[in-house]
C-alpha positions in Angstrom: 0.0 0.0 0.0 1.6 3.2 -0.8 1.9 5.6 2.4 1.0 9.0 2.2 2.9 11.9 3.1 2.3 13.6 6.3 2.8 16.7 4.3 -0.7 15.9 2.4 -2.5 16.2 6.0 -4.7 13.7 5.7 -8.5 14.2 7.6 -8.9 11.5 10.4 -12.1 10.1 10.6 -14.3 10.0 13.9 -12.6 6.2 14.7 -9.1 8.1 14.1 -9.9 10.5 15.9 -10.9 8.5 19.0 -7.4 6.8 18.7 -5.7 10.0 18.2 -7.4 11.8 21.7 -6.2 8.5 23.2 -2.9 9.4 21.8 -2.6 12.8 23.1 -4.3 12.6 26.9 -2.1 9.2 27.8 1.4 9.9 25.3 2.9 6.8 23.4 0.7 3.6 24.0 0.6 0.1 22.6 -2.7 -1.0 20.6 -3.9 -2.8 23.8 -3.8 0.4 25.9 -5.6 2.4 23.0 -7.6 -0.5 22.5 -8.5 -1.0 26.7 -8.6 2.6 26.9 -11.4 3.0 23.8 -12.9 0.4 25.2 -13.7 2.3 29.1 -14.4 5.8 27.7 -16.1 5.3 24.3 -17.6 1.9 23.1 -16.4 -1.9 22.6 -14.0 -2.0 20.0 -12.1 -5.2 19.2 -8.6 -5.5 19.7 -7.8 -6.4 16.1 -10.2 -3.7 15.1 -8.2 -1.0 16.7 -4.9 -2.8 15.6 -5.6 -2.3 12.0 -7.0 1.2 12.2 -3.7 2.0 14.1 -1.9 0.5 11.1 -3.9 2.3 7.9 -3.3 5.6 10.1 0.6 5.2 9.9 0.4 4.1 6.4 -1.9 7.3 6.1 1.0 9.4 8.1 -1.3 10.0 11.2 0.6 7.9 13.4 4.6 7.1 13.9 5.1 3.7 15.1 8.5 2.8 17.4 9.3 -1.0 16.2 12.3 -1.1 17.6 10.9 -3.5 20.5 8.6 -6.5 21.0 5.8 -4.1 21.4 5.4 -1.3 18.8 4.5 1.5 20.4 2.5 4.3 18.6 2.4 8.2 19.1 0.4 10.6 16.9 2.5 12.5 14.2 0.7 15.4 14.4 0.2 18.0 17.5 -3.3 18.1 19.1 -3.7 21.7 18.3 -2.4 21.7 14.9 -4.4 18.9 13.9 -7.2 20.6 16.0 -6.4 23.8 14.0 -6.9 22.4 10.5 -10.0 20.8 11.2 -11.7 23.8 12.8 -10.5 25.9 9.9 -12.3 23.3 7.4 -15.5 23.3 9.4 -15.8 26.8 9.6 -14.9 27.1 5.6 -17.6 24.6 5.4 -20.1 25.0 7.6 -20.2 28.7 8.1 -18.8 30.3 4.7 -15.6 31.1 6.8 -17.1 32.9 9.1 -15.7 32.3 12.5 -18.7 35.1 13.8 -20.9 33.0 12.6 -19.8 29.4 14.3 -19.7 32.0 17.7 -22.7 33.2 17.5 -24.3 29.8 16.6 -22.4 27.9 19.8 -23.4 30.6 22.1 -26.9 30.3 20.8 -27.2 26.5 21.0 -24.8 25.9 24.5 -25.3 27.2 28.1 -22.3 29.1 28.7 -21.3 29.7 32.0 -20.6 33.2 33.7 -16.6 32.0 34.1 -16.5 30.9 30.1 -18.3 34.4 29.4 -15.4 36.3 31.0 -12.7 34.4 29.2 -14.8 35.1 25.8 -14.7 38.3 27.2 -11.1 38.5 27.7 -9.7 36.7 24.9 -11.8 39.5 22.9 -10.0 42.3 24.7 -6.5 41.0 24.0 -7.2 40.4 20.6 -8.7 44.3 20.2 -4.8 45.1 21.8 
C-alpha cells in the first residue's frame, strides 16, 4: 500500500480521531492500551479492530510507530492543536462560509455558557482588540 505523506495532512475520521485523543491525553501507547482505553471511555472496539486502524493511520501518516521493541509502540504524528487547528479551519470554511462570527454566534446560541466561560470570551476579545 503506498503511504502517504504527512505533508498531504490527511483528515482523520471519527474512529481516528478517537485513537488520536487517546494518543494525546495518555502519550505513546501500545494498541492494547488504546484499544482498553477505547474500550472504558467510548464503546467496545475489538482489539484487532483497533490494531488495524492504528496500522492504515501510519500508512496514512497519522501515526509514527516505534518497532524497535517486541511491542510497537505508537504516538500521533501530528500536534493536538495543529491537527485541532486544520479541522476547525475546514468546518468553519464549510459549515459557516468562513465565518468564524458566525460558528460563535451559533455555539453561544445552542450551549449554556457559563458566567466563568463568558469572562474568558470576554477576555480573549480584549486581547485580541490590543
Amino acid at each position: 500500500m503506498k503511504k502517504i505523506s504527512k505533508e498531504n495532512n490527511p483528515e482523520p475520521t471519527r474512529s481516528e480521531l478517537e485513537i488520536l485523543q487517546v494518543l494525546w491525553q495518555h502519550g505513546p501507547s501500545t494498541v492494547r492500551t488504546v484499544n482498553d482505553i477505547l474500550n472504558e471511555q467510548k464503546r467496545e472496539v475489538q482489539y484487532t479492530s483497533t490494531l488495524k486502524l492504528m496500522q492504515i493511520m501510519v500508512e496514512k501518516g497519522l501515526l509514527d510507530r516505534d518497532d524497535s521493541q517486541m511491542k510497537h509502540v505508537y504516538s500521533a504524528a501530528a500536534e493536538e492543536q495543529a491537527t485541532k487547528g486544520r479541522l476547525l479551519d475546514r468546518f468553519v470554511d464549510t459549515m459557516y462560509n468562513g465565518s468564524a462570527s458566525s460558528l460563535m454566534m451559533q455555539l453561544l446560541g445552542n450551549k449554556k455558557t457559563s458566567k466563568k466561560e463568558l469572562d474568558a470570551i470576554r477576555e480573549l476579545l480584549k486581547k485580541m482588540d490590543k
